[in-house]
C-alpha positions as a printed Julia matrix, in Angstrom:
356×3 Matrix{Float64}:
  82.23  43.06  -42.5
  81.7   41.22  -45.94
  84.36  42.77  -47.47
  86.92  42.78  -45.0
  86.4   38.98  -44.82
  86.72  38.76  -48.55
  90.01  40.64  -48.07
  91.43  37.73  -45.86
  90.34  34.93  -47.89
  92.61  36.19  -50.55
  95.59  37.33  -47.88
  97.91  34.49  -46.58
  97.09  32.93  -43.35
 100.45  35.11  -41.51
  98.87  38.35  -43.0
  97.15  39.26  -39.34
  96.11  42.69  -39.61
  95.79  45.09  -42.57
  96.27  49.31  -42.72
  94.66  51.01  -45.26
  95.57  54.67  -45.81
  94.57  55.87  -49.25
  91.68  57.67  -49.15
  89.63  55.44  -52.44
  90.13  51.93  -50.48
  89.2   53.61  -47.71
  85.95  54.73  -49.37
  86.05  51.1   -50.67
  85.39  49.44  -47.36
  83.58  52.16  -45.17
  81.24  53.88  -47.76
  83.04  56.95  -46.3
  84.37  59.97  -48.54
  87.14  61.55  -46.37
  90.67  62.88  -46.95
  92.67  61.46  -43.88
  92.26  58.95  -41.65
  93.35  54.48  -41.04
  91.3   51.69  -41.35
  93.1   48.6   -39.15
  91.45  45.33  -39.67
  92.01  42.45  -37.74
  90.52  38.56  -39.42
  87.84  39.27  -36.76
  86.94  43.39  -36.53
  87.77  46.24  -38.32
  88.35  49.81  -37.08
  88.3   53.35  -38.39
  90.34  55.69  -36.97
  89.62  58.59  -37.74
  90.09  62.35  -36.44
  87.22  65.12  -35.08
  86.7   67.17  -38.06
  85.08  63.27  -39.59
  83.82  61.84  -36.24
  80.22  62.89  -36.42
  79.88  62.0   -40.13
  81.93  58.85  -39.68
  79.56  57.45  -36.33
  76.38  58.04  -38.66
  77.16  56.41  -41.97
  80.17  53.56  -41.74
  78.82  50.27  -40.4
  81.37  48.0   -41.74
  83.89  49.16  -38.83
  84.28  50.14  -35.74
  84.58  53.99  -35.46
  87.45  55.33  -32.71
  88.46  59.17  -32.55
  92.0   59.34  -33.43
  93.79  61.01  -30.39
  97.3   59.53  -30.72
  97.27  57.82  -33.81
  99.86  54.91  -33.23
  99.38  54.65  -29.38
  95.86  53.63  -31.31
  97.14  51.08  -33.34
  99.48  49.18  -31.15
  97.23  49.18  -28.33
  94.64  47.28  -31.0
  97.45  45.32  -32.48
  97.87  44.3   -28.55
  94.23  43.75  -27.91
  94.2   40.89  -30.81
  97.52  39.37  -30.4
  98.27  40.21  -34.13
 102.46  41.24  -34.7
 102.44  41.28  -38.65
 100.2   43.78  -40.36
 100.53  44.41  -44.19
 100.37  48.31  -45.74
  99.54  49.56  -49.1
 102.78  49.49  -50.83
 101.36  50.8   -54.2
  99.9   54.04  -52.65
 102.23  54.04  -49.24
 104.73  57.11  -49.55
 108.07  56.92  -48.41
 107.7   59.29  -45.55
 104.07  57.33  -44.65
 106.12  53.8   -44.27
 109.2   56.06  -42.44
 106.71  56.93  -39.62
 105.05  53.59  -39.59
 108.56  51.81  -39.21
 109.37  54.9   -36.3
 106.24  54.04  -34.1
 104.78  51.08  -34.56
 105.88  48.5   -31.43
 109.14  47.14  -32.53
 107.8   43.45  -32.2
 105.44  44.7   -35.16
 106.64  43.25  -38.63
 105.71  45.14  -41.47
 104.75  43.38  -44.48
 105.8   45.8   -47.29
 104.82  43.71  -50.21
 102.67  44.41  -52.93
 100.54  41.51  -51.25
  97.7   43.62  -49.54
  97.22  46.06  -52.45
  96.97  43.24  -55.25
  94.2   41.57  -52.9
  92.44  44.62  -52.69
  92.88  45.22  -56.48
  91.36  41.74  -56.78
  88.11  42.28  -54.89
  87.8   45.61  -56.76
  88.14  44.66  -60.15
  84.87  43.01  -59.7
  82.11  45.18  -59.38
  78.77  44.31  -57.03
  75.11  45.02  -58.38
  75.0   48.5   -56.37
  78.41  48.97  -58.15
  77.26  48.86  -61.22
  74.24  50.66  -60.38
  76.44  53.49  -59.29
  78.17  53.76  -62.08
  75.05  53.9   -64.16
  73.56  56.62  -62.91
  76.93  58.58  -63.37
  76.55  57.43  -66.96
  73.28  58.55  -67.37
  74.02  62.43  -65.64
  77.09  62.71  -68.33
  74.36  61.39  -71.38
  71.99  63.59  -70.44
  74.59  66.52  -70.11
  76.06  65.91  -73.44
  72.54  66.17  -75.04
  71.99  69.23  -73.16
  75.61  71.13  -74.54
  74.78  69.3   -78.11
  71.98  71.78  -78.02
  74.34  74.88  -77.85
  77.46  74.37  -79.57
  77.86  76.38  -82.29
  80.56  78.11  -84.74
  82.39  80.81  -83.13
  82.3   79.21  -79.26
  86.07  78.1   -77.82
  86.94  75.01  -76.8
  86.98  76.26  -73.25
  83.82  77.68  -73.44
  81.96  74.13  -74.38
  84.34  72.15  -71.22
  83.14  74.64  -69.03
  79.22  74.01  -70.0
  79.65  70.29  -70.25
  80.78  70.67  -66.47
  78.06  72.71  -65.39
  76.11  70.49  -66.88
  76.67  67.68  -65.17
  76.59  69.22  -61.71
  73.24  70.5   -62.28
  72.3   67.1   -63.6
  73.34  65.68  -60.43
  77.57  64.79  -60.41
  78.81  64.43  -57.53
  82.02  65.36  -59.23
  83.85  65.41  -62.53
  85.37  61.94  -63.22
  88.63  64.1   -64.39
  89.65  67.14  -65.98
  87.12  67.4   -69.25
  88.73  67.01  -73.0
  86.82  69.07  -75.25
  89.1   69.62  -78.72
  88.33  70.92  -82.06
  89.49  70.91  -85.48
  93.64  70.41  -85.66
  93.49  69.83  -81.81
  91.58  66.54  -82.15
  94.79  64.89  -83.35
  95.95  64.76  -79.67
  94.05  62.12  -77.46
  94.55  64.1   -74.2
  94.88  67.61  -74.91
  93.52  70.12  -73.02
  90.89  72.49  -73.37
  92.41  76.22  -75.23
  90.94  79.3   -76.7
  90.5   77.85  -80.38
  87.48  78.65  -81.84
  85.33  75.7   -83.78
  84.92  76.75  -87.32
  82.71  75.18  -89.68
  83.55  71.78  -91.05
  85.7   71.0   -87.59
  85.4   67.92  -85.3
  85.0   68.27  -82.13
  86.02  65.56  -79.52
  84.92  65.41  -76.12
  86.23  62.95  -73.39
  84.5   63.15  -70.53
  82.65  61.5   -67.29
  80.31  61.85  -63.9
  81.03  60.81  -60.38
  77.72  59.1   -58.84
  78.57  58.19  -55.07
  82.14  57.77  -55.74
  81.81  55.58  -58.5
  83.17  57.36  -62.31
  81.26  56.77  -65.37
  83.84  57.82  -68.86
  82.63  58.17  -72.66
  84.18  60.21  -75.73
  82.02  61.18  -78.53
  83.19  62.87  -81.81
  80.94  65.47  -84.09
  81.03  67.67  -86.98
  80.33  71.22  -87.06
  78.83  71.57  -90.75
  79.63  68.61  -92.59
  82.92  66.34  -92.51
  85.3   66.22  -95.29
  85.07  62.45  -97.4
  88.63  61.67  -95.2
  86.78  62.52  -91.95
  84.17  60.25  -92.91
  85.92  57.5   -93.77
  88.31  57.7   -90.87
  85.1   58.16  -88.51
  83.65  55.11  -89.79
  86.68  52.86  -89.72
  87.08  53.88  -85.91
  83.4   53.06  -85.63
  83.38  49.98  -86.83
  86.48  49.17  -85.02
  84.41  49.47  -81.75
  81.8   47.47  -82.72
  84.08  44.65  -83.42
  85.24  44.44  -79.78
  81.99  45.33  -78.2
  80.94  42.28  -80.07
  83.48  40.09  -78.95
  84.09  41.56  -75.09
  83.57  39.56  -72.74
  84.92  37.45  -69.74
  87.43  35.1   -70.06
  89.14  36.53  -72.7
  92.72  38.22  -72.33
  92.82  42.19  -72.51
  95.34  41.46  -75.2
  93.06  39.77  -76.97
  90.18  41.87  -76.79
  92.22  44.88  -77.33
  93.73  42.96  -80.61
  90.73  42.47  -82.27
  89.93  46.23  -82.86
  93.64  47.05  -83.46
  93.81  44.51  -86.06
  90.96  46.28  -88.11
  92.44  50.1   -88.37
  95.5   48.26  -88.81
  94.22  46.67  -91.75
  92.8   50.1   -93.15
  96.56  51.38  -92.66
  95.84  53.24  -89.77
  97.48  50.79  -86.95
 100.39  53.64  -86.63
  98.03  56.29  -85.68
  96.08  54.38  -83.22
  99.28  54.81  -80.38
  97.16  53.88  -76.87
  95.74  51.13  -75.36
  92.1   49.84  -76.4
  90.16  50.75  -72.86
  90.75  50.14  -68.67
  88.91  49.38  -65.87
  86.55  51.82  -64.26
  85.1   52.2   -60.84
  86.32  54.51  -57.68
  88.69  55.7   -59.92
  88.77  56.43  -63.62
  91.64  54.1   -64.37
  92.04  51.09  -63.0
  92.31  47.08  -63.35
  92.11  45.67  -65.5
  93.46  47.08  -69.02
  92.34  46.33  -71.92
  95.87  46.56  -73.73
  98.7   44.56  -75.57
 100.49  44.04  -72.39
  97.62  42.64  -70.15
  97.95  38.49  -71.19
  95.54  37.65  -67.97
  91.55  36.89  -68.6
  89.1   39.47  -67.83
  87.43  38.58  -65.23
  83.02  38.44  -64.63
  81.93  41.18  -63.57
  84.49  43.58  -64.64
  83.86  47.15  -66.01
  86.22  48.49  -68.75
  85.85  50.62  -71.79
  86.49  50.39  -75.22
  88.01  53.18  -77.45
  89.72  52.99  -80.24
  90.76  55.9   -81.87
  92.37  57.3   -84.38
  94.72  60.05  -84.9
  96.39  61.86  -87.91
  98.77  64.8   -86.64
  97.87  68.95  -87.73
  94.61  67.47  -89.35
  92.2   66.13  -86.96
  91.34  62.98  -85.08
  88.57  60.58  -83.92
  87.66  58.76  -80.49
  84.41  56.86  -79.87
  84.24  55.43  -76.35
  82.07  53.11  -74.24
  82.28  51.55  -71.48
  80.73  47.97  -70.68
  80.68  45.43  -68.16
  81.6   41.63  -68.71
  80.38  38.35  -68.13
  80.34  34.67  -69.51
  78.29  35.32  -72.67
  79.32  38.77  -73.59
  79.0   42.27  -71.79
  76.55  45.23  -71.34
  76.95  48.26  -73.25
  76.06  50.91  -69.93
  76.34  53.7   -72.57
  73.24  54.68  -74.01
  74.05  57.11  -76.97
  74.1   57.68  -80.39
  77.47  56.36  -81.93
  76.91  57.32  -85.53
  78.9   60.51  -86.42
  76.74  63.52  -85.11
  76.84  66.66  -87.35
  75.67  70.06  -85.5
């Protein structure tokens, strides 16, 4: 119950009892993938409720809680709220949906008061921001299936294939490498295309002489990994170089300087400042990196709004990027994690510019 009693320490003492809904915190404290079901967690004991299509899957792996078949789900909870004289429980406001807190407020025992602050999803935000050992393990070995998939599709892409056609293998890829899933829907863009830091995969054909960006990650027991690598088809024009290499070096002055304790603003500053000073700050419109984990964005950012200190033990990436409209455009991304002295680089590939 580790984390459960991590998540009071941070709660006030008239927080009694928590109810987690959404389906990644609920993965968070059980170990459990599953689309439905309520953790309630009392100061001393926890409980899954959960219904039978879960039950047998649920009584074999969670440990953390204790499992209950959900019959009738809020007869459930206020006969437990009952059982440990708790009357305040807190919801996730940030992930709550209106109808979700409309039946709460319907059924729960009227003596029940709701806390519908942001308090119990900031706490959990908290504990999640920093990562544990098998965390970090986790998202490691997602790292390594999407490395070892992008050297696999590096052998194959050539002249003539779509951009469509080189998302699809990266994907396949990584399943038969060993993803449990696709950390989101896979950027691959070429030539003109590249210009747009989220575009989506079309029918374009790479031609000789294009770039081609990929943005892209593996899901290793829930946890994401994310990287973005740019290469040349044939050989870059002197402006692709140069625009490469000022992006490049960009990175490397944050990766240098990332660490804990200093402000996302800050860290996100130093690599703005340098394509800024190349006259290139207008084209670099997004934020430096975020925080990765059970899902591929979250705390904390690495951007020009974020004034609070990064944290030990926090995983967040760093990509700077540049992008000049109907030409072409260049993203190099890792991902590290911080402590006192510095971070680790978990991405283990080439960064100089790749030409195929």
């Amino acid at each position: 119950m580790d984390k459960f009693r991590e998540l009071f320490e941070v709660l006030p003492e008239d927080i009694q009892a928590v109810m987690i809904t959404s389906d990644v915190n609920r993965r968070y404290f059980t170990g459990m993938k599953s689309s439905d079901g309520t953790i309630l967690a009392f100061r001393d004991k926890a409980y899954l409720i959960i219904d039978f299509r879960y039950i047998e899957k649920a009584r074999k792996t969670v440990t953390t809680a204790e499992v209950i078949e959900q019959e009738r789900l809020f007869e459930q909870i206020n006969s437990l709220m009952k059982k440990h004289g708790a009357n305040r429980v807190a919801i996730e406001s940030q992930t709550m949906t209106v109808m979700g807190l409309s039946r709460i407020r319907e059924f729960l025992d009227l003596y029940i008061d709701i806390d519908e602050s942001d308090q119990l999803s900031v706490a959990i935000n908290s504990l999640r921001v920093i990562k544990s050992d098998y965390e970090i393990d986790c998202i490691k070995r997602a790292q390594r299936i999407a490395e070892k998939s992008l050297r696999d599709i590096l052998e194959i892409i050539e002249e003539g294939m779509t951009e469509r056609e080189i998302a699809l293998e990266l994907n396949h890829r990584m399943f038969i490498n060993g993803a449990e899933d696709l950390s989101f829907e896979t950027i691959v863009l070429s030539g003109e295309n590249t210009s747009m830091p989220h575009g989506v995969p079309s029918d374009r054909i790479v031609r000789r002489g294009d770039f081609i960006l990929m943005d892209f990650g593996a899901v290793f027991n829930g946890y994401h990994s994310d990287m973005t690598r740019t290469v040349c088809v044939g050989e870059p024009s002197s402006e692709m170089r140069e625009i490469y290499d000022i992006v490049l070096e960009s990175q490397k002055l944050a990766l240098d300087k990332a660490r804990s304790g200093i402000t996302g603003e800050e860290l996100d500053s130093i690599a703005r400042s340098f394509i800024e000073k190349h006259g290139y700050g207008q084209f670099f419109g997004h934020s430096l990196g975020h925080g990765v984990g059970l899902e591929i964005h979250e705390f904390p950012n690495v951007s020009q709004r974020n004034k609070n200190l990064l944290p030990v033990g926090s995983v967040v990436t760093i990509e700077p990027g540049i992008y000049l409209e109907g030409k072409f455009g260049v993203r190099i991304e890792d991902f590290v994690v911080l402590d006192e002295n510095g971070c680790e680089n978990m991405t283990n590939f080439p960064k100089e510019l790749i030409c195929l």
